[in-house]
N, C-alpha and C positions, 0 to 999 in steps of 0.2 A: 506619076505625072510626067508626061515628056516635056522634054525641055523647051521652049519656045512657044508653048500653047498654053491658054490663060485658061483656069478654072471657070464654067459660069456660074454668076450666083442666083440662087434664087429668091425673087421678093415676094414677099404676102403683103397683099392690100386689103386692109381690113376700113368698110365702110356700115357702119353703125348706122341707122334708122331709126329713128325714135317713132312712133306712133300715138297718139291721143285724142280724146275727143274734141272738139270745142263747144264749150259752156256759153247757153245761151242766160247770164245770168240776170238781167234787167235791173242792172243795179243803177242807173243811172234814168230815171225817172225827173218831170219837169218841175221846175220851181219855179217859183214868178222872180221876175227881174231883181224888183224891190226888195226881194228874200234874200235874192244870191249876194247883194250889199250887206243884207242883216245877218253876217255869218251865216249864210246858205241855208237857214230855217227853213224846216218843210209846216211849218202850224203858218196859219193867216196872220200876220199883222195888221194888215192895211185894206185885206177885203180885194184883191187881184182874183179875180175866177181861175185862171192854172193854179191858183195851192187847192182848190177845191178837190183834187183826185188822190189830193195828200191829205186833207182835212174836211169831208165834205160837208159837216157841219157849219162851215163859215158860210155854206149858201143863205143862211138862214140868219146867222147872226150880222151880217154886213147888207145883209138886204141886198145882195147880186144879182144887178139884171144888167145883163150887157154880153160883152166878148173880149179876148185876147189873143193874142199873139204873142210869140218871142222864137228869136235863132241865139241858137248858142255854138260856141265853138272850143270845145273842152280842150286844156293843154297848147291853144292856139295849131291845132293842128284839124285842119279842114276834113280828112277822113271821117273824124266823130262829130260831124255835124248834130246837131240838137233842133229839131225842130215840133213846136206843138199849138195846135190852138184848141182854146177852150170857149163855153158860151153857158148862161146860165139864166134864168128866169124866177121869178120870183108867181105865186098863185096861193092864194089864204095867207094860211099860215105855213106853206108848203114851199120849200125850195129845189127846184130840178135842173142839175147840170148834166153837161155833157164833152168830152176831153179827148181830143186824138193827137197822140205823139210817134214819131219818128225819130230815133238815134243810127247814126252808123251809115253807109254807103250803100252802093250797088252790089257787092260781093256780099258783106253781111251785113244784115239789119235788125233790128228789133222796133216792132210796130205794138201802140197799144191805145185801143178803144174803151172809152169808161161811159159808165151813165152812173150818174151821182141823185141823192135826194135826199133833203135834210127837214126837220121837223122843229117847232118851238115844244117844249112839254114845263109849263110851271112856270114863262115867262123866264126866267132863270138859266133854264136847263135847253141847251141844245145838243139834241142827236143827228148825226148822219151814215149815211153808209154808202159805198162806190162800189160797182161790177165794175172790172178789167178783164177786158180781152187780149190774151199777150199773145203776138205773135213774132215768131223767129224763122226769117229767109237765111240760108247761107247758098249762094248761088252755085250750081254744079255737085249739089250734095245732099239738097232737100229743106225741108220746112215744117213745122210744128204749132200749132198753140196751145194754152191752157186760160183757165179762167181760176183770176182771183178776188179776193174780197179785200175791201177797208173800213174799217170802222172808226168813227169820233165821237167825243163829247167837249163841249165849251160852257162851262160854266159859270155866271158873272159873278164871283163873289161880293162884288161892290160896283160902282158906278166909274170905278176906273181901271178895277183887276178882274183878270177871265184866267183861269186856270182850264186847260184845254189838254187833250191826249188824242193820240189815235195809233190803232196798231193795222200795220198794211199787210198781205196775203196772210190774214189769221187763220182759212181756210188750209194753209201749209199745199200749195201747188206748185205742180211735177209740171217738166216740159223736157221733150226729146227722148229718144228711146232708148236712153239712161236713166231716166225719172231724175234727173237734176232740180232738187228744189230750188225754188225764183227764193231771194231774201225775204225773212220777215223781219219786220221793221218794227219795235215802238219807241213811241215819242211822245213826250208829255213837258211841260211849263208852263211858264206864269208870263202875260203879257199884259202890260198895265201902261197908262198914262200919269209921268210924275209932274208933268208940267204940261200948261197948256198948247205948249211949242212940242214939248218932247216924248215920245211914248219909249219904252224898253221893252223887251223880250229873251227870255232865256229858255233852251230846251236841252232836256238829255235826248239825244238818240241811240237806243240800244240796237244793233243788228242783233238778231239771237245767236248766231252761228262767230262773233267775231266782238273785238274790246268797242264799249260804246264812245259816245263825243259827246261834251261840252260845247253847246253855242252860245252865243250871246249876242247881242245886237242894238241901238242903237240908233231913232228915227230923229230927224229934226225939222224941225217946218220954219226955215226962217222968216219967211211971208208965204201967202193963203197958197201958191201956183207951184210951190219949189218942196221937197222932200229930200233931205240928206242922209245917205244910211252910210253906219261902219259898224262893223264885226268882228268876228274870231272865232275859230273850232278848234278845238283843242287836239284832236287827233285826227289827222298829221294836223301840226300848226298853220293855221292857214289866215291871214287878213283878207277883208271882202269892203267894200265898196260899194254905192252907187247912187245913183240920181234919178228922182220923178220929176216931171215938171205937168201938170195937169192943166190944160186948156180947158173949161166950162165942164164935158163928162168926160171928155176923151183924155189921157193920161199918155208920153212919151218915157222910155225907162231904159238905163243902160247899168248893168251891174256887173263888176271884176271880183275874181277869186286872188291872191296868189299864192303860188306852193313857195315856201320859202326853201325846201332842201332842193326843189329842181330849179326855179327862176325860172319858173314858166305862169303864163297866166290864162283863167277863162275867164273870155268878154263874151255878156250875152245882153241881146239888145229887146227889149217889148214894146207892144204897144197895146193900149184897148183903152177899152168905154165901158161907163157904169153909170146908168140911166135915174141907179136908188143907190145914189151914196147917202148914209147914213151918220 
């Protein structure tokens, strides 16, 4: 080395890329306001036409003829906006709805189109079933659908308890050209009235793919116009919230979740009419 002249060194710069798909997974599907109070049940309590593409047997046990509405805003973050309406009608002994939702933004979204139609069999026994139309935009990179199924049953064991299930994409449907399965979902419990003010609700919900939840729930009618709901889902631990107040058919609804390990919350607000409350 001569003296007065500095070695140069040399540097490697190493830049890692990670690559992967992203998963159009549709885990996040609409619930009616009232539900999201009642530990975010997906079975009908209260007869709201948005649980009908989760339950579409309740067309027919609630006697639904009308419409809703609701926005949601999951984690209080405006990106994953939530929005759905649904509308249902009643004809014999025949119930037919119909359900379009929207999750997600401008870059990525997940859109899904149902048509529902539920039956009386045995006065007792109600069946239903839903078509879903899933569709996934990711802007700048393409788009997919597939079609899934749901199926229900609600059964009045008595005049005050209904044992009810329903299993969602039982069909097991692929979307994207990974064939990523969409969740399959079942759900089944017991919703009963213990007082004439109070009705209760409990359900398991199993993902197939993942550990299931514990809900439970909680209604109260302090006077004829007013509905107070509280809950809890056992996994992740979650409290829920929320309030009906019903003008003559038309019904106004505001329902909170909260994560208790983030301290964050989802507020989702509804609205709708039901022309045959029951």
């Amino acid at each position: 080395m001569v003296k007065g002249i500095k070695p140069k060194r040399s540097v490697l710069i190493f830049i890692i890329v990670s690559v992967s798909y992203i998963f159009g997974a549709f885990e996040s599907y609409p619930v009616s306001t009232v539900n999201v109070g009642l530990g975010n049940l997906k079975l009908s309590v209260k007869g709201d036409l948005i649980d009908v593409v989760n339950e579409p047997s309740s067309l027919i046990a609630f006697g639904s003829t009308g419409g809703e509405a609701l926005w949601s805003k999951p984690f209080q973050i405006s990106e994953l906006r939530h929005i759905a309406f649904a509308g249902g009608m009643l004809y014999k002994r025949w119930g037919f709805g119909i359900n379009v939702s929207s999750f997600g933004n401008k870059i990525y979204n997940e859109s899904t189109f149902s048509l529902s139609a539920a039956g009386s069999f045995k006065q007792n026994l109600h069946l239903g079933i839903s078509v879903h139309v899933y569709h996934l935009n990711i802007n700048d990179y393409g788009n997919d659908q597939t079609v899934g199924l749901t199926a229900s049953a609600r059964y009045h064991i008595n005049a005050n308890w209904d044992w009810v299930s329903s299993i969602r994409n039982i069909n097991s449907p692929k979307i994207s050209s990974i064939e990523e399965k969409l969740p399959q979902i079942v759900t089944t419990g017991f919703i009963g009235t213990v007082h004439r003010l109070v009705k209760v609700a409990a359900e398991w919900e199993q993902d197939i793919e993942y550990e299931g939840a514990l809900k439970f729930g909680v209604l109260v009618q302090p006077i004829e116009q007013v509905l107070l709901a509280v809950g809890y889902v056992s996994n992740p631990g979650q409290f829920t919230a929320g309030i009906s107040l019903t003008i003559n058919n038309l019904y106004f609804e505001y329902g909170t979740i909260a994560y208790n390990d983030l301290g964050l919350f989802t507020h989702q607000l509804g609205i709708g009419f039901n022309i045959n409350w029951r």
